[in-house]
Phi, psi and omega in degrees: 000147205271163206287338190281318192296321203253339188256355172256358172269343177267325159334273234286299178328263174333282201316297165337267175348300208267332189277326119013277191280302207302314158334288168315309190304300193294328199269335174273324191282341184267329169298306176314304214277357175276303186306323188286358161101042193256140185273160160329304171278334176304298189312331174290326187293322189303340182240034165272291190297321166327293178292335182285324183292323195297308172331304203275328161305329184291318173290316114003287158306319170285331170300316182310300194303318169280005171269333194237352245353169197327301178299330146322303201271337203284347186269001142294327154312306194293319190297321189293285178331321191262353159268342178279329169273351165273333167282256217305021164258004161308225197236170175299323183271350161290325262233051174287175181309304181290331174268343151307310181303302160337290204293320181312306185324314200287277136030268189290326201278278181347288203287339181269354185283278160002288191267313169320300182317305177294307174303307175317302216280356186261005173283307184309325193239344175261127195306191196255145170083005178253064195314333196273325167294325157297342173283317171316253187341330164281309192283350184274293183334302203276301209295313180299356174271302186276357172313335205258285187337310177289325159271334148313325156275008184256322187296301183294343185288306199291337196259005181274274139008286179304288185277343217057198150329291181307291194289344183259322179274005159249346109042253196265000175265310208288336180273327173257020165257006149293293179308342178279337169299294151310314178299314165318325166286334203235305172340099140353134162282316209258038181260128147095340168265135183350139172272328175243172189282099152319119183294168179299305198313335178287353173312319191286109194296153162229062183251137176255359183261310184323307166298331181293280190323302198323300240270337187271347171287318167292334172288323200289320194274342189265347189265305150358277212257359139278012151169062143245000189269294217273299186292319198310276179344291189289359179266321180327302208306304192257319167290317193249021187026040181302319170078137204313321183286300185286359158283333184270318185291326180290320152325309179295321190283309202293325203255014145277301180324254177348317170312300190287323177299304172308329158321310212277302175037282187301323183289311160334281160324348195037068189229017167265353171245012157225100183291143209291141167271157175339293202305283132058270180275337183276301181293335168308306204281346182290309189288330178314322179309324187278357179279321164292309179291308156311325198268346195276306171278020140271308172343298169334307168263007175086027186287159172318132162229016139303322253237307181304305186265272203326301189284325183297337208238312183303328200272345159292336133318315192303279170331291178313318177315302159315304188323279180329303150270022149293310155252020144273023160276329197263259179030296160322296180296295184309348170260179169285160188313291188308093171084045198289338233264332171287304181297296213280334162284356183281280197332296123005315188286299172293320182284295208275015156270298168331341193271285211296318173307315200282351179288331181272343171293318193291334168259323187276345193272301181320315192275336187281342142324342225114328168091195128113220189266346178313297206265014151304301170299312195269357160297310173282347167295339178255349157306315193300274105077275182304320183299305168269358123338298191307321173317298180301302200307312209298335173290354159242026164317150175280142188291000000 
């Protein structure tokens, strides 16, 4: 097997592993801690340091990752993670709000180690000037984390039911400390690292395409996850009475769809022999606005909202999905060779302050509304919202 192909198939590997547990982790910590009476935002706070870690790992991890390289930080990652599922396997009366948080930090720095580590390195194995194959190759990667994103939160509704709390997440250490093991064994040393020592300062992109991407990468992931981490789940749950196994699976359906769109991304898109461009990126994110901004106002008007949401959320997949790999194509494309780890954790860096804006938007906006079909509606009003900015950023993209 040629030596690029077997270090992007273990890079792949690890990443799946990881993406697994990670699934599982948001979806058993939001269920759980919803049985346990906790309102929507006390559940968002518990995933404040997670997205707060994540900003500063990305940033970081990409200076780290050209110093020392890429296989180094993505196994630092693994480790982390499986010390973070060992503080939740205490008992229930450890498990307050600050030691949750402790551990989510622990966590967010893991899954941004991690995912820095995987996107870098395919800058590393695919040649130089051969786009439509680096896109394939980002979009396969990114669409197969998240189809496993998507049996992971199907997976965490089932082992919370099966195992409890406790038992699924110890669990899921035991199983990604085989993989850490391994990976320790076989992972290349040197993918990805700098031919020179980086200064810290360098954390900082000095790319205008790079800053651009970012700044549309943060409107795009925050226009998401204001209201899918927090409302969607607690309204299923509570409003449309679904109950944690048909919350976690329906949850679980979207995000292998959406997986699966991103896989196909290039064939969609007919982008295998001209990979997608600004222009692109601008219409996509321009048809997406409008998909939020419709579910809010039938809501508005009182249409069925199983009805509302379920069909509303496919064609939002659909869309989001595109969004998404286009840019982590551009991304890719756009950093440098040299030290790629530096462009692509600042980029990252941005995705995961959109996260962290939309989670906390996403419980507090829900509850301040009302809960219910209110704060549903006033959740998707602010996707919109977010969605177009990101369009207008995208519009000053390098041609």
């Amino acid at each position: 097997m040629n030596g690029a192909v077997k270090q992007y198939l273990l890079i792949t590997g690890n990443y799946w592993a990881f993406t697994l547990t990670d699934g599982a982790l948001r979806m058993l910590v939001v269920l759980y801690f919803h049985q346990l009476g906790y309102s929507p935002l006390e559940i968002a706070f518990l995933f404040l340091f997670y997205e707060l870690f994540g900003v500063v790992t990305n940033l970081v991890g990409g200076w780290l990752g050209a110093r020392i390289g890429l296989n180094r930080t993505m196994n630092i990652g693994l480790a982390l993670q499986i010390v973070a599922l060992g503080m939740l396997a205490l008992p229930s009366a450890f498990l307050t709000i600050p030691w949750v948080m402790a551990a989510q930090a622990l966590s967010g720095v893991a899954k941004d180690l991690n995912k820095m580590s995987a996107k870098s390195a395919i800058k590393q194995l695919v040649p130089n000037n051969a786009e439509s194959s680096l896109f394939k190759w980002v979009a396969l990667l990114t669409g197969s984390k998240n189809i496993l994103k998507g049996v992971g939160f199907f997976m965490g509704g089932f082992l919370l039911v099966w195992l409890g709390f406790q038992g699924a997440v110890t669990a899921m250490a035991v199983s990604l400390l085989m993989i850490w093991i391994s990976s320790l064994l076989l992972l290349k040393k040197e993918i990805g690292k700098a031919s020179y020592k980086p200064k810290f300062r360098e954390i900082f992109s000095k790319s205008d395409a790079v800053n651009r991407l970012s700044a549309a990468r943060f409107f795009l992931f925050g226009a998401r996850d204001i209201w899918f981490v927090i409302a969607l789940p607690v309204f299923l749950a509570q409003t449309l009475n679904w109950g944690e196994q048909s919350t976690g699976a329906f949850m679980a359906m979207w995000i292998i769809g959406y997986g699966m769109i991103q896989a196909l991304s290039p064939r969609l898109l007919n982008s295998r022999q001209h990979p997608p461009s600004r222009n692109r990126a601008v219409t996509l994110a321009a048809l997406l606005t409008l998909l939020p901004a419709a579910m809010a106002a039938l809501l508005y008007l009182e249409m069925d909202a199983a009805t509302v949401v379920i069909v509303g959320l496919a064609l939002f997949a659909l869309m989001f999905a595109l969004n998404s790999a286009v840019h982590s194509y551009l991304i890719v494309s756009y950093a440098k060779a040299d030290g790629v780890s530096l462009d692509v954790g600042f980029y990252y860096m941005a995705n995961a302050m959109g996260r962290l804006i939309g989670t906390l938007l996403s419980g507090a906006l829900f509850q301040w509304a009302g809960l219910g079909v209110a704060g549903l509606m006033v959740c998707l009003i602010g996707s919109a919202v977010m969605v177009l900015a990101a369009a207008v950023l995208s519009k000053r993209l390098p041609t």
